[in-house]
N, C-alpha and C positions, 0 to 999 in steps of 0.2 A: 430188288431193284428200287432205289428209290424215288425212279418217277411214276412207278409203280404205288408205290406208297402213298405221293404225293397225289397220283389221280384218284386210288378209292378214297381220300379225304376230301377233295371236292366233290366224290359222288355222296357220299357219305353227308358233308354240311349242305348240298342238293335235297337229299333224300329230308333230312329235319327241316329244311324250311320252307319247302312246299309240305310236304305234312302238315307241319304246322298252320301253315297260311288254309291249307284247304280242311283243315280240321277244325278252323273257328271260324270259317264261313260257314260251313257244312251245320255249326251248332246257333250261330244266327239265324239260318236259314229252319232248321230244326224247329228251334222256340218258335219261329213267326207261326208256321203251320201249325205246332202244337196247338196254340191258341186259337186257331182258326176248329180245329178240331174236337177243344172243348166244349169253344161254343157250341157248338155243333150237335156236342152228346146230351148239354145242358137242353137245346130244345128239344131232341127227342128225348131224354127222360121226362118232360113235360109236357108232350105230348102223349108216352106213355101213361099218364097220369090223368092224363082226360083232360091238359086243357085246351082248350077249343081253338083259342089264338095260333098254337103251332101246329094245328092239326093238318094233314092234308085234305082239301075238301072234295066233295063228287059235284061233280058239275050242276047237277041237280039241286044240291044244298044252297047253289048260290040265290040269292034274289033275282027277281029277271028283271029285264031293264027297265028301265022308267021311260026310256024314250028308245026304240029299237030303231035301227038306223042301217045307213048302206056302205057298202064298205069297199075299200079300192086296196086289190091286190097288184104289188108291183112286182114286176121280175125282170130283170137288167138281165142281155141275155148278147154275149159276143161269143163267137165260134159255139154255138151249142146246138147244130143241128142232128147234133146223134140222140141227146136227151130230151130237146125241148117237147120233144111229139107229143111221147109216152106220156110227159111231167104232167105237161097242158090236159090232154087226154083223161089223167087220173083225176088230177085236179079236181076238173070241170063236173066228173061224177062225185067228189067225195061233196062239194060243195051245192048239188042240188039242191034247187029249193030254199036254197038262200040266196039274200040282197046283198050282191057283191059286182065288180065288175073287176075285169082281171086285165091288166093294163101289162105289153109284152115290150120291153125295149128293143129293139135291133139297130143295126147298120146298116147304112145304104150297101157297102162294099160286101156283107154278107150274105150274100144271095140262097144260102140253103137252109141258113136258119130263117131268114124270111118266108120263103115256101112253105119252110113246116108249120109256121106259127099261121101262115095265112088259108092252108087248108085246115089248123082249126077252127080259123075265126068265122072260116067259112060255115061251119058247120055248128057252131055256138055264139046267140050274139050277145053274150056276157064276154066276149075275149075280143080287147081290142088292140091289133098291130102298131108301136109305133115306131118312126125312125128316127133316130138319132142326127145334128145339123151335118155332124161332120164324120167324116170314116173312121171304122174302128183299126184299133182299139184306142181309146180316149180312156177314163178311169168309171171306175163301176158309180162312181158319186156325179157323175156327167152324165151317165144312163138315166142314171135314177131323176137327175131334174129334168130332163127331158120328159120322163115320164109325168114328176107335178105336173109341168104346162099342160099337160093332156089330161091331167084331171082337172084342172081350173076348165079348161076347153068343156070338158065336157058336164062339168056343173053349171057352164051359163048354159050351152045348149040345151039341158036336161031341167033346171031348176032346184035342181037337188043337190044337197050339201052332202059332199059324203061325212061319215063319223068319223073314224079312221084311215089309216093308211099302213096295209100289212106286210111285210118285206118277206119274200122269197128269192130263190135262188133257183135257176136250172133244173137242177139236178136234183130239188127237194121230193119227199113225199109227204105229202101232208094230212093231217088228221081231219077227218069229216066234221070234228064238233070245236074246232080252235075260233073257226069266225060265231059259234052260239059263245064261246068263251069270252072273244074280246069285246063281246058287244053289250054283256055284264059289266066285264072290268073296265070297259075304258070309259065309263064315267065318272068312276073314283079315281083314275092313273089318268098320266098324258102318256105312259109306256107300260107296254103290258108285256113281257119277255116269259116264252114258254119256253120248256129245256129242248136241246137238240140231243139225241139218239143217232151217233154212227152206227151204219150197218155195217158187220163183220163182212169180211171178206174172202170167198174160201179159200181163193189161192197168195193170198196175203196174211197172213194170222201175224207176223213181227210188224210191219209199218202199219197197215191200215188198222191192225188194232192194237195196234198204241194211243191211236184215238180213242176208242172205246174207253179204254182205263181213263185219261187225261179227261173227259168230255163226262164222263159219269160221276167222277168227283167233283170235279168246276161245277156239274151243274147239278149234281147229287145236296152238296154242303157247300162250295167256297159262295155262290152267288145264292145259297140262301141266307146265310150268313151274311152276305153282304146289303142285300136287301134288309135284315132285320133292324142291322147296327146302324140305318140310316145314310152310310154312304152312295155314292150316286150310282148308278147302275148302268153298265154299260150292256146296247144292244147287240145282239150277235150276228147282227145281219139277216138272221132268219127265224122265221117263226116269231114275229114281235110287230107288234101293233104299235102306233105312234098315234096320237089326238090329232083330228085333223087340225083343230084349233092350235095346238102346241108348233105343227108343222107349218102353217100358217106364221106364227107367229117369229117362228127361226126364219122364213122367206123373206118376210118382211124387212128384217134385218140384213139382210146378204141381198140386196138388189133383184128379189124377188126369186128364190130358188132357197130350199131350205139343207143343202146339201153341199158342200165343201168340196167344189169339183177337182184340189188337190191335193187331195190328202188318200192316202194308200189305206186306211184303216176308217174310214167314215161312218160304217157300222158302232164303231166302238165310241168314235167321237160322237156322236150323236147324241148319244145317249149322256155322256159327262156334261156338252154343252145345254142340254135340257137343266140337266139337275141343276147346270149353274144359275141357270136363269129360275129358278124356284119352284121348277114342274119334278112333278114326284113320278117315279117310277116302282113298276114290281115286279117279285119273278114269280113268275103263278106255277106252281107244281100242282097241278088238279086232276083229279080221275073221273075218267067220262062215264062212267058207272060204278057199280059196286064188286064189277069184277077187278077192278084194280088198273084199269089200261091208263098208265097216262096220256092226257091229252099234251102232246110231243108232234116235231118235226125229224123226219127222220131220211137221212141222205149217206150215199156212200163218200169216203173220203180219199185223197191220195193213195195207190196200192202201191208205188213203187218210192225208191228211198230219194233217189232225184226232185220228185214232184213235192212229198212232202215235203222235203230241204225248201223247197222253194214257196211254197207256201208259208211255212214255218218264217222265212227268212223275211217275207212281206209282212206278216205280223209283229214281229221283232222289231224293223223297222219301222212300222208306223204306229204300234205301241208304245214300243219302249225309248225309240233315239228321239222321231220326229213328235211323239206323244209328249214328251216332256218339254221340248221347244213351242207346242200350239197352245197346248192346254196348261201350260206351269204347276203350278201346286194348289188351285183354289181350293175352298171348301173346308168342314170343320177337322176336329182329329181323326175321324172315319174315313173322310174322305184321303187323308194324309197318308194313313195307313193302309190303303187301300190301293191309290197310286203308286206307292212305294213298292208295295207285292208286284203291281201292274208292269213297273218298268226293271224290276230285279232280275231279270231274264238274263243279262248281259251280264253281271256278275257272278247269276248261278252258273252260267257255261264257263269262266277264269275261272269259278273254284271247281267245278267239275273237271276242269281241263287239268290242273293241279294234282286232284288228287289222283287222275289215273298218273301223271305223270312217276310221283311219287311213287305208286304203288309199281307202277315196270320199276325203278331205279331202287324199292324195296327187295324187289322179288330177286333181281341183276346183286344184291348184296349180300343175300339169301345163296345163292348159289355159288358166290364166290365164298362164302363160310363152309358149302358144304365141301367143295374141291378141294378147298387149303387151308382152311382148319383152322383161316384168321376170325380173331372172336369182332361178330355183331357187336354194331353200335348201339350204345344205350339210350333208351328213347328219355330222353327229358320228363321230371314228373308231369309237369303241365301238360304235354303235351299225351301222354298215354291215360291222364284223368280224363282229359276229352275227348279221344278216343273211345274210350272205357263210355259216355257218354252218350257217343255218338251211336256204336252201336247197338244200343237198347232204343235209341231214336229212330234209326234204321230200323229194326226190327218193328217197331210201332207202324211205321210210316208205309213199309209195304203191307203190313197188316190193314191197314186204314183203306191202301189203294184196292186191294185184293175182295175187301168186304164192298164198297162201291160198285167194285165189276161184276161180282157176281150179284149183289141184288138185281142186275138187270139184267147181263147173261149167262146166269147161271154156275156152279159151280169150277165146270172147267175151264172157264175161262180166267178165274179167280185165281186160280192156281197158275196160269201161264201170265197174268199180269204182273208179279212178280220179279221171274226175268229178263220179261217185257219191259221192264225200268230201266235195264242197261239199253234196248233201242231208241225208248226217250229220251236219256241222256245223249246219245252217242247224235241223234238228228238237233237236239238244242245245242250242240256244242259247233257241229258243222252250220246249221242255221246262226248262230248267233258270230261266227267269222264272218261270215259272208255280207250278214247285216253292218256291220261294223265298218267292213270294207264299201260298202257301196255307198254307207252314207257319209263317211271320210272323203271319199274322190267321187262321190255325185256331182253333177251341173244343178247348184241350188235354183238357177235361173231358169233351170229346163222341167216343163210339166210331167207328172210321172204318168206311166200307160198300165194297163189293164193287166200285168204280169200273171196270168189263171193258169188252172191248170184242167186238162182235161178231165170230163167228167162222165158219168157209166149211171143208169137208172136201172131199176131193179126188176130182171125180168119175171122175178115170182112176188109180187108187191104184199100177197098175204101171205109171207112167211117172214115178215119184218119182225 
């Protein structure tokens, strides 16, 4: 029949030009990380080699401080009265015996995460309740100056300068020796970013540890590397110490509040706006002994595929759409390059959406040769070199992911990271629609709100 004819030709010139399109993104995309990964082997064989500069250090190793100081833990906290108890509770034991005070954001309208936070406060007077002017949810970068004001409040009251300012989350678990850590580092850094550690999840192993893998290489190699090559460093929102001087100094500029109260990703901008202003940042990989324990943040993440979409989709967007509208391009070739990886998220999900496309309208051709016994189209040379390319890069690349996971959970996980790469893709591709769409038909003129997602604290905390 020859419309028959005429339709496997347009499946057929379908099927080669999404190939093709998604087969020299996919080797774009390829090279960038290659190069992220060499660097990467380059300082560990350097470090294999005894030099000291790439070395990881033991917390011990460090100098102690020249001027020890007090230190303000924030935690912006809307709807968290299922986690906040426990968090506070841990907290407030790992941090014994150090000069800190732990500063809790709430909502007036949230009546039960206030209770929780206020039967700790009751009970510890290093935790102090504050409220927020207006109802939530407002954006987590509204919590947080909220919170400044009440540490300016309470350095005139007190007469005491805090040193830093350390960013937590709800839902965190945190290391007993991170504030002995920033109280080292933060007189050389105005930002001190330790790695964050998701916890596996037993009745989640495909979503919630897809974090695992994504989160142990980001913060394994891609943000040591990025720290090396001088680019700016963005914070992660947790587990990261800021100068109190540096944050000062961002207030001063913004009508007193060092915090961007519209902006959906303020963690990450924070950290760029520093570097641009010529405050230096670091990513400290340190071990708190010589047992090996990183000194880490460690928190559960989205269990279900909804949450994470959503999650996902608020990074995306204040990333990669509205990140490149705040922040432009400043900074030297590091930074260039670094930004670029930072906002490519939106093009890696069109060529991953391409190539599965492809591969259904491959497979649909595949089957139609085997029924009828018409002969397969010929793959263009160019196009099966890169292929032919692609997957020995493939092959590296979950090699790369698989080695990351299991140095931190162990073998079998290492092996399910792997497959686990089609969940990553499959939630960046629904994340990065969704982002696209919202910020296409968003109200530019309307303030964004706290879009969280529900959060779960660890009822066995020593088995992190």
């Amino acid at each position: 029949m020859p419309e028959a004819g005429a339709f496997l030709q347009l499946v057929e010139l379908a099927f080669r030009e999404l190939a093709l399109f998604a087969a020299f993104g996919f080797l774009l995309g390829a090279v960038d990380t290659l190069a992220v990964d060499l660097l990467w082997l380059r300082r560990a064989a350097q470090r294999w080699l005894g030099n000291r500069k790439t070395a990881e250090p033991c917390l011990g190793e460090l100098p102690p401080p020249a001027d020890p100081g007090r230190h303000a833990v924030f935690v912006p906290a809307w709807d968290e009265a299922d986690v906040i108890g426990p968090m506070l509770e841990h907290a407030v034991q790992q941090f014994a015996g150090q000069d800190y005070r732990l500063f809790v954001g709430c909502y007036p309208n949230d009546v039960r995460t206030i209770a929780e936070v206020d039967a700790m406060a009751a009970s510890n007077a290093n935790v102090e309740r504050v409220i927020c002017a207006r109802p939530g949810p407002t954006t987590k970068a509204d919590c947080l100056n909220r919170l400044w004001t009440a540490l300016i409040a309470e350095e005139e009251r007190t007469g005491r300068r805090f040193k830093s300012v350390i960013l937590h989350d709800a839902e965190d678990v945190v290391h007993p020796a991170e504030i002995v850590l920033f109280d080292r580092l933060i007189e050389h850094h105005d930002l001190v970013q330790i790695p964050v550690i998701p916890l596996p999840h037993p009745k989640s192993p495909w979503v919630a540890g897809h974090y695992c893998d994504e989160f142990a290489e980001a913060h394994g190699k891609d943000l040591v590397i990025r720290d090396s090559i001088g680019a700016g460093l963005p914070s992660a929102g947790v587990g990261c110490a800021i100068a109190r001087d540096a944050l000062g100094a961002l207030a001063a500029e913004r009508g007193g509040v060092p915090f961007d109260a519209d902006s959906l990703t303020e963690d990450y901008e924070l950290g760029l706006s520093l570097a641009e202003r010529g405050k230096n940042g670091t990513f400290a990989r340190c071990r708190a002994d010589r047992s090996g324990e990183l000194v880490a943040v460690y928190a559960h993440f989205p269990a279900t595929l909804g949450a994470a979409v959503r999650q996902k989709t608020r990074w995306i967007t204040g990333i990669a759409l509205y990140g490149w509208d705040r922040l432009g391009w400043h900074g030297n070739a590091a930074d260039f390059w670094m930004r670029l990886r930072d906002r490519s998220s939106i093009l890696a999900a069109l060529i991953l959406l391409a190539a599965y496309a492809a591969a259904v309208l491959g497979f649909a051709l595949l089957v139609v040769h085997l029924v009828s016994g018409r002969e397969l189209p010929q793959l263009p040379p160019i196009l099966a070199a890169i292929l032919t390319m692609n997957a020995s890069l493939l092959v590296w690349r979950l090699a790369i992911r698989a080695f990351f996971t299991g140095r931190i959970y162990g073998l079998r996980q290492a092996l399910i990271a792997v497959p686990r790469a089609v969940v990553s893709n499959i939630i960046a591709m629904i994340s990065a629609r969704r982002a696209v769409t919202g910020y296409l038909f968003s109200h530019r003129d309307r303030r964004p709100a706290w879009d969280k997602t529900a959060h779960i604290f660890p009822d066995n905390i020593g088995t992190r």
